[in-house]
N, CA, C and O of each residue as an XYZ file, in Angstrom:
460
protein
N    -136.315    -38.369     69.987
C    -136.690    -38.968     68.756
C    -136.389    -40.460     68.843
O    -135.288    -40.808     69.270
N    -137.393    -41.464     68.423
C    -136.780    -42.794     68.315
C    -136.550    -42.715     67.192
O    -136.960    -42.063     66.231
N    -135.216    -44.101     67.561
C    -134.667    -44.878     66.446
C    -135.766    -45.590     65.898
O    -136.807    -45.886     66.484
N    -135.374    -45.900     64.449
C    -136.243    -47.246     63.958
C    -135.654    -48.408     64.493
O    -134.715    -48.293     65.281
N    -135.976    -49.232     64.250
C    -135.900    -50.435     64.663
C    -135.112    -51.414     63.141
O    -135.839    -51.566     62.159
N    -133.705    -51.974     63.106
C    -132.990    -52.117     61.999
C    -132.605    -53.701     62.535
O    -132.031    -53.770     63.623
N    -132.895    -54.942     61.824
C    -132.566    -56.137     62.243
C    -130.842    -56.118     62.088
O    -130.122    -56.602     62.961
N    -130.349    -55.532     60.934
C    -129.367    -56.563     60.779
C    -128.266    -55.038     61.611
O    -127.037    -55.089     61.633
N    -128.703    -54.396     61.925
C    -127.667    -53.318     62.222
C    -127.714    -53.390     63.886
O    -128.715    -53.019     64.498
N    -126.319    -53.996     64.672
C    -126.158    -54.337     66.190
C    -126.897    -53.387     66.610
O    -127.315    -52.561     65.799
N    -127.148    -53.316     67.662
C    -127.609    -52.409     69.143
C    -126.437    -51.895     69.553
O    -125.600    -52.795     69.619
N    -125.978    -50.777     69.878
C    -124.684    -50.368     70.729
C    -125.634    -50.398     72.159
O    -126.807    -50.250     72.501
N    -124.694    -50.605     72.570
C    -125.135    -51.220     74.573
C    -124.469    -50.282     75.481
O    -123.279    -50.585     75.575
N    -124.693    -49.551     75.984
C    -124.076    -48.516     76.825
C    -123.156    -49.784     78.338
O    -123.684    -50.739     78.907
N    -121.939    -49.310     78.502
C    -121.408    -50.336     79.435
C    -120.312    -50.898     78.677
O    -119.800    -50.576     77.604
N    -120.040    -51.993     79.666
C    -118.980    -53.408     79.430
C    -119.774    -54.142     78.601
O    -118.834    -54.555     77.923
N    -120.604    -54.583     78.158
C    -121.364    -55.933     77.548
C    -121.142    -55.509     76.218
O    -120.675    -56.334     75.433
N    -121.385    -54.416     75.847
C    -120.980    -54.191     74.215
C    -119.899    -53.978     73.727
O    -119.667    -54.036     72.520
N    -119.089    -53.702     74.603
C    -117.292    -53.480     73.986
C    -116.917    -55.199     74.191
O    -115.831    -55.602     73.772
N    -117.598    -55.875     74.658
C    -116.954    -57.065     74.870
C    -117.570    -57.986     73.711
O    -116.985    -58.646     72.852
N    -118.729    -57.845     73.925
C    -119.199    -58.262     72.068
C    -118.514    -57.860     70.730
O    -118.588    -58.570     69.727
N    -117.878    -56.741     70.772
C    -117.613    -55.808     69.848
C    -115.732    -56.624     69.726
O    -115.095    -56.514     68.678
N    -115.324    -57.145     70.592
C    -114.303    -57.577     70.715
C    -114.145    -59.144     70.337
O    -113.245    -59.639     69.659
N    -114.965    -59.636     70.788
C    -115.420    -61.194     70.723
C    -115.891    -61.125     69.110
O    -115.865    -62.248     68.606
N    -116.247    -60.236     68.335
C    -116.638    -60.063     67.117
C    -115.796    -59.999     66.437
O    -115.773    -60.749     65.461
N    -114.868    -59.177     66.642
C    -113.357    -58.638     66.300
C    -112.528    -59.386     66.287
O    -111.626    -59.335     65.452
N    -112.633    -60.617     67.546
C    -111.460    -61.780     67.575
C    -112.054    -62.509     66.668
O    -111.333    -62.589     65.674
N    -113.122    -63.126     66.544
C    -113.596    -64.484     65.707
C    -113.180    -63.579     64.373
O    -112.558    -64.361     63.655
N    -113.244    -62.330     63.748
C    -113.079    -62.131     62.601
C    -111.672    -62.280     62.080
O    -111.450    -62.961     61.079
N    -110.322    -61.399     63.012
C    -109.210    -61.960     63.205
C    -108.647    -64.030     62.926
O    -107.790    -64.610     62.259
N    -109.525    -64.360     63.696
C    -109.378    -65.622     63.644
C    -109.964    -66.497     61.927
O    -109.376    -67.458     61.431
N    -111.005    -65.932     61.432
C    -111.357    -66.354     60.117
C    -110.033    -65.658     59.015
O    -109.395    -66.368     58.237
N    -109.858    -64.404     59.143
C    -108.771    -64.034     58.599
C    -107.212    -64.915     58.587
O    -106.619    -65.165     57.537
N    -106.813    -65.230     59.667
C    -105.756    -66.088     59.852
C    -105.816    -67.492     59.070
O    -104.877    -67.881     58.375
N    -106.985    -68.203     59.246
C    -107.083    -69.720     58.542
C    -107.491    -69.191     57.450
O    -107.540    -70.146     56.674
N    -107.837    -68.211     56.863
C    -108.220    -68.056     55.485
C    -106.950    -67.523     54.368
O    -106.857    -67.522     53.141
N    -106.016    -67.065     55.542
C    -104.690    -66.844     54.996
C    -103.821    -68.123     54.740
O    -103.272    -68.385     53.670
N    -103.773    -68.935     55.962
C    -103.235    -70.063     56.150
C    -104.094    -70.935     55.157
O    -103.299    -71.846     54.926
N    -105.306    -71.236     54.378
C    -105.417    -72.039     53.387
C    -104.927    -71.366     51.605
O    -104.374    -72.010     50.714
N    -105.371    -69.906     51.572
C    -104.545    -69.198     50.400
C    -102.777    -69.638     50.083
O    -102.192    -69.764     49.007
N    -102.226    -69.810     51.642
C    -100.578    -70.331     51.835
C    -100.297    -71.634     51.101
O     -99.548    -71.845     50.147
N    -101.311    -72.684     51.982
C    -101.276    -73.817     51.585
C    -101.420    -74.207     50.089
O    -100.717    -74.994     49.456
N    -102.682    -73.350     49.584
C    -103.455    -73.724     47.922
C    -101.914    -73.059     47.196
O    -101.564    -73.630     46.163
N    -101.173    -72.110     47.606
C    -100.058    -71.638     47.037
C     -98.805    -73.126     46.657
O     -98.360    -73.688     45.656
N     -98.662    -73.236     48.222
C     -97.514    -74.046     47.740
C     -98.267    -75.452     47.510
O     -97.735    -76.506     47.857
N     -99.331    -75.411     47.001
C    -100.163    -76.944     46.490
C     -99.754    -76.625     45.008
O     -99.447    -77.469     44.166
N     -99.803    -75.203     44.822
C     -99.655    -75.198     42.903
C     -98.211    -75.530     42.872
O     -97.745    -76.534     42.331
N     -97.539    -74.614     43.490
C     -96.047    -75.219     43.557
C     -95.476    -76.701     43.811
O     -94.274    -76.859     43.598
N     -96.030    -77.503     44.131
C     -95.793    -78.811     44.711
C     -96.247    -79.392     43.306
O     -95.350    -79.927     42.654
N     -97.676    -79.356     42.680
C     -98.341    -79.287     41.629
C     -97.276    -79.343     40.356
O     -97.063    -80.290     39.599
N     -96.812    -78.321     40.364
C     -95.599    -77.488     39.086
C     -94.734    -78.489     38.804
O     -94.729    -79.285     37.865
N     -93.900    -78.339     39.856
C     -93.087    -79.443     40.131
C     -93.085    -81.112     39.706
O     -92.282    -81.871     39.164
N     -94.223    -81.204     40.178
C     -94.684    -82.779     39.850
C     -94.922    -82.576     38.814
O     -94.724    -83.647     38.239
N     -95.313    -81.708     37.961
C     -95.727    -82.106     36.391
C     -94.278    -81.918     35.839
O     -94.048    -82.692     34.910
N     -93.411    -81.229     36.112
C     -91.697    -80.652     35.386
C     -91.807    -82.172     36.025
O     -92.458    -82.837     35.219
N     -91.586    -82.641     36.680
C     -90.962    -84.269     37.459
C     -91.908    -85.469     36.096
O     -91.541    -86.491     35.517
N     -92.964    -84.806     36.065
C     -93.397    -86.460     35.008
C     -92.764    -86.069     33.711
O     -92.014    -86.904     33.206
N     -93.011    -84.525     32.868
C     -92.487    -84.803     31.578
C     -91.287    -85.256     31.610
O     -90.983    -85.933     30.628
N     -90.224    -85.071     32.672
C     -88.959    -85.335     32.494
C     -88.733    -87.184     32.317
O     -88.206    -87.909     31.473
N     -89.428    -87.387     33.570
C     -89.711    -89.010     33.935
C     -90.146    -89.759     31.865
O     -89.648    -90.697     31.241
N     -91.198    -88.784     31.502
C     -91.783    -89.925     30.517
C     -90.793    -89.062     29.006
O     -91.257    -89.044     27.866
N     -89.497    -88.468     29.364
C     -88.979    -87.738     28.364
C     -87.584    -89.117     28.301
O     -87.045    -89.661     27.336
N     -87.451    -89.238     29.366
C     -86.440    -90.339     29.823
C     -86.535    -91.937     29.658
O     -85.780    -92.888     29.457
N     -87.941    -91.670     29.867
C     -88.518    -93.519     29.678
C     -88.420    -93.574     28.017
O     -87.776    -94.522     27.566
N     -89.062    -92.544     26.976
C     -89.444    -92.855     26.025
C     -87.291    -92.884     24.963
O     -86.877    -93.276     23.871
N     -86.787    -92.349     25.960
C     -85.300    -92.291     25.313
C     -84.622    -94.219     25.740
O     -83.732    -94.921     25.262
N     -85.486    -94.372     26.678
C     -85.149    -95.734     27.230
C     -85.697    -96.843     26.390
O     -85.158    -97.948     26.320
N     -86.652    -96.549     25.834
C     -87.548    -97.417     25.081
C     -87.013    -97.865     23.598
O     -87.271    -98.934     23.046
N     -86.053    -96.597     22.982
C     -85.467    -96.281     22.429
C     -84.173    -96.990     21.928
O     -83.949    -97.385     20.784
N     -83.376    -97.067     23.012
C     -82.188    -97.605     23.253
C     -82.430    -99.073     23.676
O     -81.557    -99.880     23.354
N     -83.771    -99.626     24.526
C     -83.791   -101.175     24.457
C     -83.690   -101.942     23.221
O     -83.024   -102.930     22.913
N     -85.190   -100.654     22.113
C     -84.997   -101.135     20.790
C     -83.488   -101.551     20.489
O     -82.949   -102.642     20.678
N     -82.913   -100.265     19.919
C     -82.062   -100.307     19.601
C     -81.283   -101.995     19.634
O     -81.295   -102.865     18.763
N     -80.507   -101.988     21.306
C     -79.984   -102.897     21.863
C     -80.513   -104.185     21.730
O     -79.834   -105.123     22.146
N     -81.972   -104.468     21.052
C     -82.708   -105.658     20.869
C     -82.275   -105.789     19.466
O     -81.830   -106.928     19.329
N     -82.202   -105.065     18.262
C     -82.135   -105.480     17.092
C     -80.744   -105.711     17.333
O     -80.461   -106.893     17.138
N     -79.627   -104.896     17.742
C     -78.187   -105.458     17.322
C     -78.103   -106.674     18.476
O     -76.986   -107.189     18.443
N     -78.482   -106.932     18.913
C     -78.006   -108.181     19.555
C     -79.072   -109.584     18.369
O     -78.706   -110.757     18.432
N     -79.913   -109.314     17.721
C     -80.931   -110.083     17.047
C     -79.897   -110.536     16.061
O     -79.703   -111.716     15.769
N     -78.888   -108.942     15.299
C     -77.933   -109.477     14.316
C     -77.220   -109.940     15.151
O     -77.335   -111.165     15.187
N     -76.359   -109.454     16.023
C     -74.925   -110.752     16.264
C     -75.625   -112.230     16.499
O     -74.926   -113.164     16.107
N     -76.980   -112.606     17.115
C     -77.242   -113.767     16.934
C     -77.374   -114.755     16.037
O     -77.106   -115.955     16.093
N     -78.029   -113.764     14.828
C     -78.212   -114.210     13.358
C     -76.990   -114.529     12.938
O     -76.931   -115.426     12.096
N     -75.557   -113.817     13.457
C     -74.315   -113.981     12.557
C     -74.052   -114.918     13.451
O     -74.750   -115.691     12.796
N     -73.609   -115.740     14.558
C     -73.743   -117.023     15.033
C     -74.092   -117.699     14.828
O     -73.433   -118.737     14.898
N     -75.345   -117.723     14.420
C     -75.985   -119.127     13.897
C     -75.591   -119.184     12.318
O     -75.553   -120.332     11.877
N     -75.454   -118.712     11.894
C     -74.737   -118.102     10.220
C     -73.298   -118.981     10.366
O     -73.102   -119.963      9.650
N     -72.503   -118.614     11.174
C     -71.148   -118.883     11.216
C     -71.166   -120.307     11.788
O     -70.378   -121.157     11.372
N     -71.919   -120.519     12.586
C     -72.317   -122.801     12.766
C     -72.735   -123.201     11.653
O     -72.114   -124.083     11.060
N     -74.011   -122.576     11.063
C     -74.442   -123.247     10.267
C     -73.451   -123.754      9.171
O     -73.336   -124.925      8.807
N     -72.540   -122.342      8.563
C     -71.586   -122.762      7.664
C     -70.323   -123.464      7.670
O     -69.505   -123.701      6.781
N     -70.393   -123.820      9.294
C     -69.269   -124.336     10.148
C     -69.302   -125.867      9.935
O     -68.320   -126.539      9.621
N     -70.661   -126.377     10.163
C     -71.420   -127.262      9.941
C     -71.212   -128.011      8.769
O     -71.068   -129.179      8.410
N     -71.250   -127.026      8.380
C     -71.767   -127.671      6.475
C     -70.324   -127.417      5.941
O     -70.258   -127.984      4.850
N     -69.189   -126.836      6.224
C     -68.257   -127.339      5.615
C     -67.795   -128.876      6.341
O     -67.460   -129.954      5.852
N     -67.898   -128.572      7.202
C     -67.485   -130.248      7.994
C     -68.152   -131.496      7.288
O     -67.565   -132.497      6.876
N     -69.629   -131.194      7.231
C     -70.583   -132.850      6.916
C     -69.349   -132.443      5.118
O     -68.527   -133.269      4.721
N     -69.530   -131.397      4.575
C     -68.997   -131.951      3.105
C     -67.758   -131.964      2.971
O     -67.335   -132.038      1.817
N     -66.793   -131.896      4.086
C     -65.334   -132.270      4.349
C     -65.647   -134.282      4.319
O     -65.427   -135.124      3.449
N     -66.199   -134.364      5.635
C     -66.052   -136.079      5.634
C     -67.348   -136.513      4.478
O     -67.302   -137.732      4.312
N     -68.336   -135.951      3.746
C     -68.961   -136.456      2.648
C     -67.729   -136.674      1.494
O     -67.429   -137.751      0.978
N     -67.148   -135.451      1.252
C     -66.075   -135.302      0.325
C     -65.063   -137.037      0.869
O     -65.060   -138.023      0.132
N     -64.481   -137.006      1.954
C     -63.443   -138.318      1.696
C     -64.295   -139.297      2.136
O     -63.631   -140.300      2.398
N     -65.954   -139.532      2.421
C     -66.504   -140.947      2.065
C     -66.276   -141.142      0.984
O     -65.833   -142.259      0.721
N     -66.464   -140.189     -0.101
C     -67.142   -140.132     -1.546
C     -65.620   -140.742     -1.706
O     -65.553   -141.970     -1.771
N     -64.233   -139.894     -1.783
C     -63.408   -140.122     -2.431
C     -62.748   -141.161     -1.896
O     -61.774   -141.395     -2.611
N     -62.816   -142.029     -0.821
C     -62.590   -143.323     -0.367
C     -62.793   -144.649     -1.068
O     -61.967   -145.500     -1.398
N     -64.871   -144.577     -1.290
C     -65.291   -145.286     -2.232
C     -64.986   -145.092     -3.490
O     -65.335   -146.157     -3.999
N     -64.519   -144.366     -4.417
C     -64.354   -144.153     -5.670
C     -63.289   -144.677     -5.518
O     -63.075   -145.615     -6.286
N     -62.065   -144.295     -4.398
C     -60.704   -145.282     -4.729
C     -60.751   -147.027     -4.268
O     -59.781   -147.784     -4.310
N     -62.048   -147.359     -3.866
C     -62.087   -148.854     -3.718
C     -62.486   -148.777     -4.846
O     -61.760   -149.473     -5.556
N     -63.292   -148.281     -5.433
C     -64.374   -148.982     -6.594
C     -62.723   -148.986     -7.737
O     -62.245   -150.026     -8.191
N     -62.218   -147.781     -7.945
C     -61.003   -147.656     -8.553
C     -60.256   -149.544     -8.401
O     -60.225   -150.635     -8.969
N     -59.834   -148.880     -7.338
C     -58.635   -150.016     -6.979
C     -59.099   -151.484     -6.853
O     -58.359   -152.328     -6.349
N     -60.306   -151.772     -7.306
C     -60.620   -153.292     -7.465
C     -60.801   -153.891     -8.577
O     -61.044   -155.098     -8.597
């Protein structure tokens, strides 16, 4: 009885030539299996590497925004102790000019007096 005739279904080959095809078939499939494992490995620890780096930024921008925080902070109280410096000259100032205004004033009143 013949076979039909089937494109996609091999020929078995009586001999060496078809166990060696059959092997050479077997290795290249082996071999797609292995790098197809070895990129599933890789895409694995890519999510993991992935994970990581995102736990690494919220922390990073959880830290910056506590930093941002505390510059404020450290910018307004240093704004007051400056304000109270210039506060404490200014009035430093101004008792002095009306210390020596005070004994011009009362200098001339004792000439104008005493003449």
């Amino acid at each position: 009885m013949a076979e039909l005739y089937d494109p996609y279904v091999p020929k078995i080959q009586h001999g060496t030539g078809g166990n060696e095809k059959t092997q050479s078939v077997q290795q290249q499939m082996n071999n797609v299996k292995n790098i197809m494992q070895q990129n599933i490995d890789k895409a694995m620890e890519r999510d993991e590497r992935l994970a990581d780096i995102h736990g690494k930024t919220e922390n990073l921008q959880s830290t910056a925004e506590r930093f941002r925080r505390g510059a404020n902070q450290v910018r307004k109280r240093m704004w007051w102790k400056d304000l109270k410096w210039k506060v404490i000259i200014a009035v430093t100032i101004l008792v002095i000019l009306g210390v020596i205004i005070g004994s011009i004033v009362g200098m001339q009143q004792n000439n104008n007096n005493g003449s």
